[in-house]
Each structure stands twice: as C-alpha cells, then as structure tokens.
C-alpha positions as CSV (number, residue, x, y, z in Angstrom):
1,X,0.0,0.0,0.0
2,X,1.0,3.4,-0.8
3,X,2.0,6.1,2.0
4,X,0.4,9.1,2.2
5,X,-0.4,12.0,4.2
6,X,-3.8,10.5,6.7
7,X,-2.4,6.8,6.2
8,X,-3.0,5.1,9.7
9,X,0.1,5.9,11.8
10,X,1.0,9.8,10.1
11,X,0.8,12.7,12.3
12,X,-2.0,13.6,9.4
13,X,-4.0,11.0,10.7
14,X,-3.9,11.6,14.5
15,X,-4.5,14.8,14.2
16,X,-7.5,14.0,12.3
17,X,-8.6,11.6,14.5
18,X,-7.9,13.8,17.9
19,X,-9.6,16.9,15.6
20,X,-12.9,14.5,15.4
21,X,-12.3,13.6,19.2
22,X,-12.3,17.3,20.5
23,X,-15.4,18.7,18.0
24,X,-17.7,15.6,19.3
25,X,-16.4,16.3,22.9
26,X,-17.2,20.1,22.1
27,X,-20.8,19.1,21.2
28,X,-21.9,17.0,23.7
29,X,-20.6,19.4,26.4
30,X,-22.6,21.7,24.7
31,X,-25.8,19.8,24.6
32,X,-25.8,18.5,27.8
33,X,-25.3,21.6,29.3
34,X,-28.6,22.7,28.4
35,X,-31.7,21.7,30.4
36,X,-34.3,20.6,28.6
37,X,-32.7,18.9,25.1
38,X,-33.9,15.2,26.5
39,X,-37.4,16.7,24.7
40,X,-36.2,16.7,21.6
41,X,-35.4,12.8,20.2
42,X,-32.7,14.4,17.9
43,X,-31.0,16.1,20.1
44,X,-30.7,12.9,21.8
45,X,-29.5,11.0,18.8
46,X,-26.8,13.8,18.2
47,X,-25.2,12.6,22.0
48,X,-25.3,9.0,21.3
49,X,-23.8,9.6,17.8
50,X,-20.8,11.9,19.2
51,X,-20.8,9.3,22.2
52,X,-19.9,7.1,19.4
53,X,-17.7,9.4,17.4
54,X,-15.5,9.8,20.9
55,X,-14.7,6.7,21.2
56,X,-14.0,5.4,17.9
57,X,-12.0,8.3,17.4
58,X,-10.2,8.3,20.5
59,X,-9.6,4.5,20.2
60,X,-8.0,5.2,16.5
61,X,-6.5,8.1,17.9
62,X,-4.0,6.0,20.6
63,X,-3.2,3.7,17.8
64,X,-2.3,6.1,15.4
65,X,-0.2,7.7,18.5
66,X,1.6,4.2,19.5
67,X,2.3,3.4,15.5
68,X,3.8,7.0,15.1
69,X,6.0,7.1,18.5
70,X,7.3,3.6,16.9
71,X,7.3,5.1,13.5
72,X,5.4,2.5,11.9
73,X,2.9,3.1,8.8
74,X,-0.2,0.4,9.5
75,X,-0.9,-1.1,6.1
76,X,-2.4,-4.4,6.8
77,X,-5.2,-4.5,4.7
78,X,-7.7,-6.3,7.7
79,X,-6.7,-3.7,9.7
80,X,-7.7,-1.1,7.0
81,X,-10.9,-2.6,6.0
82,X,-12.0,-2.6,9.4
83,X,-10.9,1.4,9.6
84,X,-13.0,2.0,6.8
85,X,-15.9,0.2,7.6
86,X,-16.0,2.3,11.3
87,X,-15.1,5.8,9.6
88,X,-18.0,5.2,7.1
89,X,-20.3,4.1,9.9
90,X,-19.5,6.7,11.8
91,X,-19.7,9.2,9.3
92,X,-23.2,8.2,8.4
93,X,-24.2,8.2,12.2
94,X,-23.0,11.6,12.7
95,X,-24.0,12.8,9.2
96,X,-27.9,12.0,10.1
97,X,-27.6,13.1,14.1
98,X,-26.0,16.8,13.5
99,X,-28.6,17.2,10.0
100,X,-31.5,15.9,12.1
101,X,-30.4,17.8,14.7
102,X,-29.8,21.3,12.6
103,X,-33.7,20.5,10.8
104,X,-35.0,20.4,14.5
105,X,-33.0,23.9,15.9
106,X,-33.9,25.5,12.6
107,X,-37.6,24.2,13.1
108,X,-38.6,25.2,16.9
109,X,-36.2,27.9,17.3
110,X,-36.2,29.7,14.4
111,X,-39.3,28.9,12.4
112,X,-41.8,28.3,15.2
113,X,-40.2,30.9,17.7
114,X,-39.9,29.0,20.5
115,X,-36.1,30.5,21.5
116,X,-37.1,32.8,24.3
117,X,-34.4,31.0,26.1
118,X,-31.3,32.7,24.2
119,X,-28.3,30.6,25.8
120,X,-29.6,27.5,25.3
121,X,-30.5,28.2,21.5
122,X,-27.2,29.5,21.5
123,X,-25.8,26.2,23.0
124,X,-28.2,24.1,20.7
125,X,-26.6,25.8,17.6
126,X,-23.1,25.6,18.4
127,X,-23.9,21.7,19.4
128,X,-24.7,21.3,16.0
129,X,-21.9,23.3,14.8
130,X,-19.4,21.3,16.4
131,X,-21.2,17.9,15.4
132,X,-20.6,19.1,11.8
133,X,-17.1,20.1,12.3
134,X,-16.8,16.5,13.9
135,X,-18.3,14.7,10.6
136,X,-16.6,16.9,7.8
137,X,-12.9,15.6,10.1
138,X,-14.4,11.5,10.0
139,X,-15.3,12.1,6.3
140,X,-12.3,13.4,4.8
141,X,-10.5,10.2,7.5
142,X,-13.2,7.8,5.4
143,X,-12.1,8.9,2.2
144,X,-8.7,9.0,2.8
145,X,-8.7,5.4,4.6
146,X,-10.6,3.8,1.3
147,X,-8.5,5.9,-1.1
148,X,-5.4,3.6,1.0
149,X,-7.7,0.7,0.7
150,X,-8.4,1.0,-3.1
151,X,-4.4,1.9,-3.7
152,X,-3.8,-1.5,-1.9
C-alpha cells in the first residue's frame, strides 16, 4: 500500500482523529449543558452519535499515537478494512444526528419561535456546529482510509 499524508500511523491521521475527538467532545458538552434537550429525540440521537464518534476516534486516535511514536505506517489490509468500515459508519451516524439535529434547531427555534431561552438556543446551535465540524474531520478520514484501501 501506498504512504500518504492521513495513512493510519502519520501525524495527518492523529490529528484528524484527535480533531474528530475534540469537535464531538465540544458538542456533547454543549448539549448537555442545556436543560431541557432530553425533549427533543434528535437532540438525543446527536449525544449518542458523538458518544460514538468519541470513542471510535479516541480509540483510533492511541493507535495512530503508538504506530507514530514507533514510527510505523499500519498497512495491513484487515486492519484497513476494518478502519473503513468504522469511519463510514461513523460518518453516516453523525452525518444523520447533527442534520437531524440542525432541521429540528432550525424548526422550533427559528421557524416556530420557540427560543425565548437565548443561551440554550445559542448552545443548541453551536452543538450542532461542532457535530458538523466533527463529521466533515471523519469524512475526509473515510475517504482517505478507502482511497489507501483502493491503492492496496
């Protein structure tokens, strides 16, 4: 397999993967610090998916750590197809929580005008925000992992 800049084990790739780590952090914190968004299903979907996203990331994160303190580039193709399969299912998780989330923030609190609460609009929105940052960092990982799958 071909080395290139995101290949399991770069500096590319943690970064990438501790990127993905801190935006889903970011967005949880942020929507569990408001009280009321157990009401809203999506809002509860978004925290399970960046649940998710933390630990696959964070998990891909120490490996990418250990194989670049031992300055090793992970091309076994198992171990590939299994990063692609994650990032992609990850991807699509967190694609469908922050959009489902965004439809229901634009929805009650702009739409409806149900944000008399200001903060915790404020909090929803940058919730989503983050969840967004989050998937556009797994995406580009997902294409880059089956780009390195393909060039096998």
């Amino acid at each position: 397999m071909k080395s290139f800049p995101g290949t399991p084990g770069t500096l590319t790739s943690l970064t990438l993967r501790i990127s993905q780590c801190i935006f889903a952090v970011g967005s949880i914190a942020s929507m569990a610090t408001t009280p009321s968004f157990f009401n809203f299903t999506a809002f509860c979907y978004l925290i399970a998916s960046m649940g998710l996203q933390v630990i696959w990331s964070f998990m891909l994160a120490l490996l990418d750590a250990y194989a670049w303190m031992r300055k090793k580039v992970l091309h076994n193709p198992v171990l590939v197809s299994l990063f692609v399969v994650g990032d992609w299912v990850t991807a699509t998780l967190s694609l469908a929580a922050a959009s489902a989330s965004a439809g229901i923030t634009v929805l009650y609190f702009n739409d409806l005008g149900h944000c008399n609460l200001g903060e915790e609009c404020q909090k929803y929105q940058i919730s989503v925000a983050l969840a967004f940052m989050s998937w556009i960092t797994i995406f580009m990982s997902s294409l880059i992992m089956l780009w390195l799958l393909a060039a096998g």
